[in-house]
C-alpha positions in Angstrom: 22.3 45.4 -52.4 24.6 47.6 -50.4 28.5 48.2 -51.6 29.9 45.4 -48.6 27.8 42.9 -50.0 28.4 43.8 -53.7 32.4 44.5 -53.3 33.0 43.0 -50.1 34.9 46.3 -49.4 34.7 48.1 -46.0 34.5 51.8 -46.4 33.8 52.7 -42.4 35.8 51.6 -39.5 35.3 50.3 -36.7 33.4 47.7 -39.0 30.4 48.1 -36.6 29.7 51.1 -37.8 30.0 50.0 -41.5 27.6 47.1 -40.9 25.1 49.9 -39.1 25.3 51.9 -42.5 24.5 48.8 -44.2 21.1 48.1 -41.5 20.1 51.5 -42.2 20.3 51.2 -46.0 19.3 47.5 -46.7 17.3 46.4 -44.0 15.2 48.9 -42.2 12.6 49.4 -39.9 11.1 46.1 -38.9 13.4 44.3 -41.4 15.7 40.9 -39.9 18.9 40.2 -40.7 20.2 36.5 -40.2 23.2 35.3 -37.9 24.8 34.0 -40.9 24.4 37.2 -43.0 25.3 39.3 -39.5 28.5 37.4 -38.8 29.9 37.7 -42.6 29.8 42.0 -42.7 30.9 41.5 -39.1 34.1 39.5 -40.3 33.2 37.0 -37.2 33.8 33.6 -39.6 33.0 30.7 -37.3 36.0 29.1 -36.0 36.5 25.4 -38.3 37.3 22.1 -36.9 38.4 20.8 -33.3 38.2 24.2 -30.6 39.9 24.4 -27.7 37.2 26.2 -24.9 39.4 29.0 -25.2 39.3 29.5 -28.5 35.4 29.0 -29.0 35.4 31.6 -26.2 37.3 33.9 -27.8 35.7 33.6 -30.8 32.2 34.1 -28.9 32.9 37.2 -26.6 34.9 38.5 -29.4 31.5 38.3 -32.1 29.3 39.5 -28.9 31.8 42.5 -28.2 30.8 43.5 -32.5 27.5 42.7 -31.7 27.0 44.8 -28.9 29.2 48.1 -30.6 26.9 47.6 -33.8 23.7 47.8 -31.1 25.2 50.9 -29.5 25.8 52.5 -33.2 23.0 52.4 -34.4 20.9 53.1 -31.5 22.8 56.2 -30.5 23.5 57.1 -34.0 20.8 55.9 -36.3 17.8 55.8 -33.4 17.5 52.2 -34.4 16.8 49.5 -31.7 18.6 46.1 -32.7 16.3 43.2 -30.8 17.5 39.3 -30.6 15.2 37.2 -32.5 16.2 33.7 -31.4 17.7 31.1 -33.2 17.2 33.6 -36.4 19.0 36.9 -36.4 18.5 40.2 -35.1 15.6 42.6 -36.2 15.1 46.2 -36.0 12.3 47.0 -33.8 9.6 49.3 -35.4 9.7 53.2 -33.7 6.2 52.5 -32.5 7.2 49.2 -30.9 10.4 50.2 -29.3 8.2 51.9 -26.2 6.6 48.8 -25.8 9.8 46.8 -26.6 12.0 48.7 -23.8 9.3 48.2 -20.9 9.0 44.4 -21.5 12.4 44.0 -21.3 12.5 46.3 -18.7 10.3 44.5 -16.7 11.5 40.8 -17.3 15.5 41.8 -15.9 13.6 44.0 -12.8 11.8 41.0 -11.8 14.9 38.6 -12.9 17.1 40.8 -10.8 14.4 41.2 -7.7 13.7 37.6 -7.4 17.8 36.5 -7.6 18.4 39.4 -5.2 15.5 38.3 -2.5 16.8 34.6 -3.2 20.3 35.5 -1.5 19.2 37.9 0.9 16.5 35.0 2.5 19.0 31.8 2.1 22.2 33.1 4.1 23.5 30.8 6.9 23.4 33.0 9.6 24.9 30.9 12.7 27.9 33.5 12.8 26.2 36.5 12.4 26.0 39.3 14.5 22.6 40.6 15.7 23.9 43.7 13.9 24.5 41.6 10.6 21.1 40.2 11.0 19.3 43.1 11.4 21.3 44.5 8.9 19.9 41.3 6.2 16.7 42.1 7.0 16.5 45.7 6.5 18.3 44.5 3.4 15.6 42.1 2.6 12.8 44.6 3.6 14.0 47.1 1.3 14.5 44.9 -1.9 11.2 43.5 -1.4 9.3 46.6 -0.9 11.5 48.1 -4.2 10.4 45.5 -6.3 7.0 45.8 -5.0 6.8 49.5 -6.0 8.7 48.8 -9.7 6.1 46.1 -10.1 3.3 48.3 -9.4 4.5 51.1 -11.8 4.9 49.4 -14.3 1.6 47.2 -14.1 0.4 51.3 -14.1 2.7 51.8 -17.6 1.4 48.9 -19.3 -2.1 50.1 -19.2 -1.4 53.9 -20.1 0.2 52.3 -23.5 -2.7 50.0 -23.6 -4.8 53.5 -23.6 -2.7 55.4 -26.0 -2.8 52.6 -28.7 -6.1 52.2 -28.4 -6.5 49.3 -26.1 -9.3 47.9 -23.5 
């Protein structure tokens, strides 16, 4: 067990980067660490009894703002990528999954972003539009579309270059 657990005594401020000393010593490499084990050496104690909405979100953004410094830490600081595993924790993703990792997340928030993007480009009103404003949507349009296409299509070509260096059909 690590001194924050054992003493309860933070040695490292801010106390992001004590908790990232602690992931690095206790947990690891592949290793998960729960919500409830995260939030106590984060000092984010959940809020008791009736919340207003703004306290619940200040308690929320305030425990995402730790969460977020602690991922920064000890990804610029320990090489460790912290990955949400839901309803659990967090765990540490594996250096030979982090490649992997990156390029499906990658390639989720591209597509999330293209589709949304394409979405308000095609649904505008255009009754008081210009025919300069329209042809200025479309280009718009054109370009996001043919973007995503082209993203889409390299990275169809990155998935099967890992699936070749790890050995895959």
């Amino acid at each position: 067990m690590s001194d924050i657990i054992e003493t309860g005594e933070v040695t490292e401020y801010p106390i992001e980067r004590h908790v990232a000393t602690h992931i690095v010593n206790e947990v690891g490499y592949g290793g998960e660490i729960s919500h409830a084990e995260l939030n106590s050496l984060l000092e984010c104690a959940e809020p008791q009894g009736r919340l207003t909405a703004a306290d619940y979100q200040s308690y929320t953004f305030g425990r995402l703002a730790k969460i977020e410094g602690l991922k920064r830490i000890l990804l610029n600081d320990h090489f460790m990528l912290l990955d949400n595993v839901r309803g659990n924790g967090y765990r540490v993703i594996k250096p030979k999954e982090q490649t992997k990792h990156v390029l499906k997340d990658f390639r989720e928030l591209s597509n999330k972003l293209s589709n949304r993007s394409i979405s308000q480009l095609s649904c505008l009103c255009t009754d008081d539009l210009s025919d300069f404003e329209l042809q200025e949507n479309a280009d718009a349009l054109g370009t996001v579309a043919s973007i995503s296409t082209m993203l889409k299509r390299q990275l169809a070509m990155t998935g099967v270059t890992l699936k070749k260096i790890e050995g895959g059909k």
